[in-house]
C-alpha atoms as one frame of an Amber mdcrd trajectory, in Angstrom:
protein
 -36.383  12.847   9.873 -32.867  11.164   9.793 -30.033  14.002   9.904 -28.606
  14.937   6.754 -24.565  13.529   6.427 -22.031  15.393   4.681 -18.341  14.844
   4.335 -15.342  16.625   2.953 -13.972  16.437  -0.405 -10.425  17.932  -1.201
 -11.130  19.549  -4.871  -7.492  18.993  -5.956  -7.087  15.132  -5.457 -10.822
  13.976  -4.454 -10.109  12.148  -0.862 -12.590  12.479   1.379 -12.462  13.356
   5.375 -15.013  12.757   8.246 -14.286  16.373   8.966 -12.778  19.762   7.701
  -8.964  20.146   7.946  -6.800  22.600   7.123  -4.022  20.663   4.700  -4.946
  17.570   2.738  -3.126  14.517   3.603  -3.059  12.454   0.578  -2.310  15.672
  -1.797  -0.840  18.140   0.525  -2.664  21.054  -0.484  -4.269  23.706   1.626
  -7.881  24.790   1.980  -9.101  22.622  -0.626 -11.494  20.613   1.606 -15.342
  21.701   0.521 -18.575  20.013   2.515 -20.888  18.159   0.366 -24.050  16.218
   1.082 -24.703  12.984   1.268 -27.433  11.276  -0.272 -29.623   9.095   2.447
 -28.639   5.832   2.781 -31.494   3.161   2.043 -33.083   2.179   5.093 -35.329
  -0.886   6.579 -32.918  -3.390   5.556 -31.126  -3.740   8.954 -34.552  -3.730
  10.803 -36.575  -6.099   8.218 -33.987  -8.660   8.738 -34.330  -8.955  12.663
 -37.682  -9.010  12.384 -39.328 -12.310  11.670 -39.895 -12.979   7.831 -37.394
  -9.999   6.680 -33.908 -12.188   5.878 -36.877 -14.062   3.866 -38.688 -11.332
   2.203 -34.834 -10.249   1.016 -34.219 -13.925  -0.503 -37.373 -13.938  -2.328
 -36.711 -10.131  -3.531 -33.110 -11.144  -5.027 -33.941 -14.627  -6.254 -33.972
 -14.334  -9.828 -30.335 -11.997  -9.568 -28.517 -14.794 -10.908 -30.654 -15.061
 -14.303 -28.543 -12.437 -15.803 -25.264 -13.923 -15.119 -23.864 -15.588 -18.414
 -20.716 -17.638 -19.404 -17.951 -16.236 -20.693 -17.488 -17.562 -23.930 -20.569
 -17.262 -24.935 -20.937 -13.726 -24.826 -20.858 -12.661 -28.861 -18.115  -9.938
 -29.375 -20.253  -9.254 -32.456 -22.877  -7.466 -30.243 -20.778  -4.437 -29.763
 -18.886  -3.797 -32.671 -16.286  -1.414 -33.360 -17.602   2.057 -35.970 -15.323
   4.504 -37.454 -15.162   7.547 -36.148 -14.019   9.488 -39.907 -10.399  10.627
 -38.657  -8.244   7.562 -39.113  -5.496   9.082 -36.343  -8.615   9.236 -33.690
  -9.192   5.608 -34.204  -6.188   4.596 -34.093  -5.469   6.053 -30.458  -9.082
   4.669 -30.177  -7.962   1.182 -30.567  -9.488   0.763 -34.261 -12.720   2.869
 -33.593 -15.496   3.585 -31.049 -17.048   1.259 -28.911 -20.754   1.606 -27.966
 -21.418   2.162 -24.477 -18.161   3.654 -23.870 -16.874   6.666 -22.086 -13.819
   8.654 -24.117 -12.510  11.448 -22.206  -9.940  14.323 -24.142  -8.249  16.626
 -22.640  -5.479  19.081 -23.489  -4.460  22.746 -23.079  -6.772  25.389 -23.620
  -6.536  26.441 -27.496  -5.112  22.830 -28.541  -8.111  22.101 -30.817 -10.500
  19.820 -28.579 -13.278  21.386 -29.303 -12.075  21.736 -33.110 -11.283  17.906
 -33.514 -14.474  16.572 -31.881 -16.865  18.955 -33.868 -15.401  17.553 -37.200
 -15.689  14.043 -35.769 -19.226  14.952 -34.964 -20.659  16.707 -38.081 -18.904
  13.732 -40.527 -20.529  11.331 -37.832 -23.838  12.479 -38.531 -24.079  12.155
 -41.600 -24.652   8.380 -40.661 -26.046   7.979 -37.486 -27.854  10.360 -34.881
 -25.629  12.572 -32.965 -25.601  15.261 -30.237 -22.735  17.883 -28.824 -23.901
  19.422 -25.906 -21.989  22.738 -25.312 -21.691  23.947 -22.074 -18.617  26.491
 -22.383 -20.060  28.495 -25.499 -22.581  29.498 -27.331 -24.583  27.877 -30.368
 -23.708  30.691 -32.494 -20.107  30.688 -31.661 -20.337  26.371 -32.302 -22.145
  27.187 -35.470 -19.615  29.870 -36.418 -16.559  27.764 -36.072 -18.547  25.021
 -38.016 -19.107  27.380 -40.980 -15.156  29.255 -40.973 -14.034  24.893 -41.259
 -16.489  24.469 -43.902 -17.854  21.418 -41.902 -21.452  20.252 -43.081 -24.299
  21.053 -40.801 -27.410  20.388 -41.528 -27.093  16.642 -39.461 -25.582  17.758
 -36.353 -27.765  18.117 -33.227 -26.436  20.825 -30.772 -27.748  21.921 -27.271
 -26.029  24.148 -25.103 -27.189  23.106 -21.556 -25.305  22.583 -18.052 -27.427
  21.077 -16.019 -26.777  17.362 -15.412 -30.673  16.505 -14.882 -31.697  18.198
 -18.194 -28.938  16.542 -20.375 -30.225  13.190 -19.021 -33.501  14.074 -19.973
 -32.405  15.039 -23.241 -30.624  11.888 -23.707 -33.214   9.304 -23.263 -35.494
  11.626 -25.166 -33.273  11.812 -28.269 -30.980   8.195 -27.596 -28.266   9.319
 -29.536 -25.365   6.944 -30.500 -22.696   9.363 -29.927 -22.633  12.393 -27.644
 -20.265  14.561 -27.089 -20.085  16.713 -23.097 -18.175  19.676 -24.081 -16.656
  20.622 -20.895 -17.346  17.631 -17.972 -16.074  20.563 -15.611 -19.132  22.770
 -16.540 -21.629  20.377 -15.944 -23.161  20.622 -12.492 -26.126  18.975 -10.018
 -28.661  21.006  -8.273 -28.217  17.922  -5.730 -24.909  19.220  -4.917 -24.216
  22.721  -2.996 -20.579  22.860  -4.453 -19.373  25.266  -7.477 -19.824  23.611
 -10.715 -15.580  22.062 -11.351 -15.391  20.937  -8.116 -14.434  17.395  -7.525
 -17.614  16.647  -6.270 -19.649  17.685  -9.003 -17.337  16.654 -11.482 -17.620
  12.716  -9.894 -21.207  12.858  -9.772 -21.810  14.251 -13.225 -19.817  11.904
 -14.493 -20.995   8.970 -12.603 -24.430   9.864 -14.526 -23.618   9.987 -18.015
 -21.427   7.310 -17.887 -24.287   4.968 -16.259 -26.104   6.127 -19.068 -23.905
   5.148 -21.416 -23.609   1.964 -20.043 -27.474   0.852 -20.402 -28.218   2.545
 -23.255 -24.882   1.955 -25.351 -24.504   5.633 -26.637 -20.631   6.612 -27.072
 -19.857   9.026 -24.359 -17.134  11.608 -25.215 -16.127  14.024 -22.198 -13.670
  17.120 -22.409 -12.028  18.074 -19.734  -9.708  20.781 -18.742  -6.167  20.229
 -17.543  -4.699  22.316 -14.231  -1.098  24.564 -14.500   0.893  21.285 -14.266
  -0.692  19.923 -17.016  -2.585  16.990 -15.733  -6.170  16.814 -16.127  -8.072
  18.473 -13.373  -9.661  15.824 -10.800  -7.599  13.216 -12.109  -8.392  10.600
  -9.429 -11.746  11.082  -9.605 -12.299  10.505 -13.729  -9.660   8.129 -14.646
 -10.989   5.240 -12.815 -14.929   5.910 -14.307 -13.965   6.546 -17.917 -12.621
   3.628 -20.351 -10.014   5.585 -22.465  -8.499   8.407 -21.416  -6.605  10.520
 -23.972  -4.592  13.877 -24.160  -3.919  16.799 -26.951  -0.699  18.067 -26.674
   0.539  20.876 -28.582   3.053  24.041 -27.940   1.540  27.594 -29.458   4.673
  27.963 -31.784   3.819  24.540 -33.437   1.119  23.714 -35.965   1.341  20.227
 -35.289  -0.416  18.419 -32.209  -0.347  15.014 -30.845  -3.078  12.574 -29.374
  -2.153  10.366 -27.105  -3.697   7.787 -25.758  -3.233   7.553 -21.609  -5.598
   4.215 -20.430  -7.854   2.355 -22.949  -9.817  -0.941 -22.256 -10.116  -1.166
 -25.730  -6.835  -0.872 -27.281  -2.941  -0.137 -27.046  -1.860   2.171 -24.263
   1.026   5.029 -25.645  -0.654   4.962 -28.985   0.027   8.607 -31.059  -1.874
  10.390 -33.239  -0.276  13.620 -34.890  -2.688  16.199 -36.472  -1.804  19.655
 -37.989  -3.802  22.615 -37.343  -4.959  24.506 -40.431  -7.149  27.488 -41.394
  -9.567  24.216 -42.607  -9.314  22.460 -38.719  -7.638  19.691 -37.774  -5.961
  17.557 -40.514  -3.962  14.099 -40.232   0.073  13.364 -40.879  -0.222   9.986
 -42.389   3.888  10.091 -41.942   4.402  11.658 -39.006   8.202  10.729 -38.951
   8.697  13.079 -42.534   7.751  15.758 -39.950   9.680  14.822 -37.135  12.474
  14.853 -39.318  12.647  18.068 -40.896  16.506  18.369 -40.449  18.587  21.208
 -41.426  20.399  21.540 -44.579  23.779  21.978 -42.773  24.535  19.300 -40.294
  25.827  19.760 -36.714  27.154  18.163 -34.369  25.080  16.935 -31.827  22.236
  15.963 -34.103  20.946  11.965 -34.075  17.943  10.507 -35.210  16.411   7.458
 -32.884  13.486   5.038 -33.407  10.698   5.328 -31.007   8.006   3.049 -30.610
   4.485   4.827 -30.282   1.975   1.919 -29.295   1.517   0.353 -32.728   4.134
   1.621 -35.179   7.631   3.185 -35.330   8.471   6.785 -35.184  11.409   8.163
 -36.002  12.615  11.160 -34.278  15.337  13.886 -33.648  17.364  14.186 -30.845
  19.808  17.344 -30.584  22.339  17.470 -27.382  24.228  20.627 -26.359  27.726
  20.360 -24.693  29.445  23.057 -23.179  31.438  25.257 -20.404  29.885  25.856
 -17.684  29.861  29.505 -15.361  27.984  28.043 -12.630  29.681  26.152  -9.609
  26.636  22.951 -10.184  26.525  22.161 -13.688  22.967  22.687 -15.601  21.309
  19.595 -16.755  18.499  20.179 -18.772  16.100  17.715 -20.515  13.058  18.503
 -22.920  10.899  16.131 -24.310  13.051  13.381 -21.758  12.995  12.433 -18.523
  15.633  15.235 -16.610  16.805  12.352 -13.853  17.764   9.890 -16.347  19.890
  12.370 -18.119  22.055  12.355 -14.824  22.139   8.589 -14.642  22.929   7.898
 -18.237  25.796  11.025 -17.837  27.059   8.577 -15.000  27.418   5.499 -16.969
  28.968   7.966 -19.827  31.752   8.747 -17.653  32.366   5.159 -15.718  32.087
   3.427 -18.824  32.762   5.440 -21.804  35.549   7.306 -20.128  34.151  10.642
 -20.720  33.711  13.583 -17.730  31.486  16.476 -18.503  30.895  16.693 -14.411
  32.256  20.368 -15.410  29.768  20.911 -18.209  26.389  22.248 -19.500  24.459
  19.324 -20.767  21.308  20.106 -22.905  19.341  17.714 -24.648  16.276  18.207
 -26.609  13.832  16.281 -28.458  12.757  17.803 -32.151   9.245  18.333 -32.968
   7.778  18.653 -29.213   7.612  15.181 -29.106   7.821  13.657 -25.471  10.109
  10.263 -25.629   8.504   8.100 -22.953  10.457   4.575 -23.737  14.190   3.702
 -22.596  15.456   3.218 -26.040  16.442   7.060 -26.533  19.570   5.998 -24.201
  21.685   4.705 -26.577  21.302   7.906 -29.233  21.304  10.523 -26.721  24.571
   9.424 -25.111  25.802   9.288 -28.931  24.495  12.995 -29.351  26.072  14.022
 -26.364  29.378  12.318 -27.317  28.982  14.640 -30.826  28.977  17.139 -29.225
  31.549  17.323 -26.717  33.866  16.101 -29.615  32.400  18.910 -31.784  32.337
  15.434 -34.706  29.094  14.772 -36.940  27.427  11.847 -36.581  26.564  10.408
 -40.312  23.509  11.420 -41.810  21.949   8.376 -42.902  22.507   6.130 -39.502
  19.975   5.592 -36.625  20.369   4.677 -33.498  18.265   3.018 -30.485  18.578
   0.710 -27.361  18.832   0.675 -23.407  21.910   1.652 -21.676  22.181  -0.127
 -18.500  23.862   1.103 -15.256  27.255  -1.665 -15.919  27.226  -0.242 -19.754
  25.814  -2.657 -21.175  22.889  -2.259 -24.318  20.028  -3.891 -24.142  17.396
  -4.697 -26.611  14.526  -3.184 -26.996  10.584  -4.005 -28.269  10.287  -4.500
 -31.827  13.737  -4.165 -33.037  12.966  -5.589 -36.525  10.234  -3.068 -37.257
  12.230  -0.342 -36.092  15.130  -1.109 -38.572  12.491  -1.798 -41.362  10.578
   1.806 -41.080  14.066   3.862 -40.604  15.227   1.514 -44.426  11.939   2.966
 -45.827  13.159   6.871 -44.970  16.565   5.880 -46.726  18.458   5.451 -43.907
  21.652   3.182 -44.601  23.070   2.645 -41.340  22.118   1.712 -37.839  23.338
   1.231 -33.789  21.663  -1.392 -32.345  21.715  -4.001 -29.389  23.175  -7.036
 -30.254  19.884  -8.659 -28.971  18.094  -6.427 -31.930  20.138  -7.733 -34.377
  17.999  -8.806 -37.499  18.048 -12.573 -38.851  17.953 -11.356 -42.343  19.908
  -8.958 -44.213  18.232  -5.247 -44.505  18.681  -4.621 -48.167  20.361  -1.539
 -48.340  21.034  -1.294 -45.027  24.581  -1.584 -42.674  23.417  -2.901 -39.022
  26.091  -2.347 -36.771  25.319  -4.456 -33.292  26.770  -3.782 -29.935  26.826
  -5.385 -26.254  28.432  -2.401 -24.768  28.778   0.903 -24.730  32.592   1.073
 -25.342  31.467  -0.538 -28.284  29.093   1.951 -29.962  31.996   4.454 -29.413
  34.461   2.763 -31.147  31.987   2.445 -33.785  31.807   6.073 -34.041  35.548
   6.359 -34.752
């Protein structure tokens, strides 16, 4: 009998070793390594082609491989088309819908509404079409009791509660359902394995076999999985490269409102954001979500600007607030929420080389409004403007917006989709705007003042 292998899987990042070590050297972390089996490798194919006959035998074996092989453009894109999932903010981080034969994956803090979202997906979906949620985390009377407190119709909706890998299977190509939901991936284990179910080598092999089953059979897979303290979905390396769309639930506890964003998708825009509310009655969609985002305050402040964002297919617009003042510390604080905290310092540089204005001796705080996380460079522009409000203690007017790219010699650059962001901000009555020169619109805005600059000398002046 040919020795069993094993190797050594780090649970944090997935790498593998030879042997056990101490520290992991692609992740850093320590005693994380756990042994896991190896299955046997297939054997007789080394031997059957020395021996006379065997590089012959394999020819004949693999000579109709080719057959499946087809052209490119003549594939029909109408063989896997696109179905509505019922929430119109899910497809649209979908990329228009679900595929079939396609593995989702969700994640988010615990308490965001994962489970809550996908059960009212699943319970309008079946209505249509069969459809199974396999729980692994609770029980069918706690599923069933959420179901009933949302008022969510039930009498379609197959549930199972089940955590072994090789029964789910099973149940799969019993039942062939066209959508199935794996409620959590990191519960889900293999009696093949020795390792604790959530471990990065259960987790890859789990999902290694429902997503080949999705594959062959064209069922919509949809996976949750938990995220770790930093927020990043636990055994990141391992999923992201199996799954075809990847996509996160975001929320804070002291907001109602919670956003879906879409990470990786082979199927669609990358960035693209869905905003929900969370009611006594479950999730619910914000058609606007900019009326939200903008929920100013009746008296203005200084400080306060409002930017267009651009959230993979539309416009957004959003509040930025920045906080100047003294500081009792020898080093400054800088402090960035919703933004990215290092370039805060840079754009505080170019403030001071080219706008000819020092807060090296002050607190700088800048926040976005609404939780929302500004990913894109053309927040530069309005949060130097913010911070310049501030420091000067002067409002910035009411009705103006303000977006573009600061560069590191001052300079403004444009940005994506400049005419669509000055069209959305005219539909929320919004008579001025700061823009790049480059963004500068063709035609006249009706109803709307666009101010254009090249530099950022000139977006102060335009201030004055």
């Amino acid at each position: 009998m040919a020795k069993q292998k094993t190797a050594f899987v780090c649970n944090d990042c997935g790498s593998d070793y030879a042997k056990w070590q101490g520290q992991c050297s692609d992740c850093g972390a320590w005693n994380t390594l756990a042994e896991i089996r190896l299955g046997p490798a297939a054997g007789g194919s080394r031997g059957a082609g020395r021996a006379g006959g065997g590089m012959g035998a394999n020819r004949a074996g693999f000579a109709g491989a080719l057959a499946g092989a087809r052209i490119l453009k003549d594939i029909d894109l109408d063989e896997l088309p696109r179905f509505s999932s019922g929430v119109g903010e899910f497809d649209r981080v979908l990329g228009g819908g679900l595929v079939p034969g396609s593995a989702v994956l969700v994640g988010g803090n615990p308490g965001a509404g994962k489970s809550t979202l996908l059960l009212q997906t699943m319970c309008h979906l079946a209505a249509d079409m069969e459809a199974l949620y396999i729980t692994g985390e609770e029980s069918l009377q706690q599923v069933a009791m959420r179901a009933n407190r949302l008022g969510l119709p039930t009498d379609k909706l197959r549930m199972m509660s089940e955590t072994n890998i090789e029964t789910i299977i099973a149940a799969l190509e019993e039942f062939r359902p066209r959508v199935v939901v794996v409620d959590s991936i990191q519960v889900v284990h293999t009696a093949e394995l020795a390792s604790a179910p959530g471990s990065v080598s259960q987790v890859r092999e789990c999902a290694a076999w429902l997503t080949r089953f999705a594959k062959q059979s064209g069922t919509v897979l949809v996976l949750v999985g938990h995220v770790t303290k930093d927020g990043s979905l636990a055994g990141p390396k391992v999923l992201e490269h199996m799954i075809d769309c990847s996509i996160l639930l975001e929320g804070t506890d002291d907001s109602r409102f919670r956003t879906l964003r879409g990470q990786k998708n082979r199927f669609g825009a990358v960035n693209e954001l869905g905003v929900f509310a969370m009611t006594d009655r479950g999730m619910r969609e914000v058609k606007n979500p900019s009326a939200i985002f903008l929920d100013r305050s009746t008296e203005p402040a200084a400080g306060s600007a409002v930017m267009v964002v651009w959230e993979g297919t539309r416009p957004l617009l959003v509040e930025i607030q920045a906080l100047v003042d003294d500081s009792a510390l020898g080093n400054p604080r800088r402090v960035a929420v919703g933004l990215e905290q290092n370039r805060l310092a840079m754009l505080l540089a170019v403030l001071h080389r080219h706008g000819g204005l020092q807060v090296g001796d002050q607190d700088v705080f800048a926040n976005v409004v609404g939780g929302v996380k500004v990913l894109e460079t053309s927040a530069d522009l309005a949060l130097l403007l913010a911070i310049v409000s501030s420091y000067r203690d002067r409002l910035l007017p009411r009705d103006m917006v303000i977006f573009g790219e600061v560069g590191l010699s001052g300079e403004i650059r444009p940005v994506p989709s400049g005419q669509e962001r000055l069209s959305e901000a005219a539909k929320h009555g919004f008579k001025r705007a700061i823009v790049p020169r480059g963004n500068a619109p063709k035609h006249e805005i009706k109803g709307m003042q666009v101010i254009a600059v090249a530099k950022l000398s000139e977006a102060l002046d335009a201030l004055d």
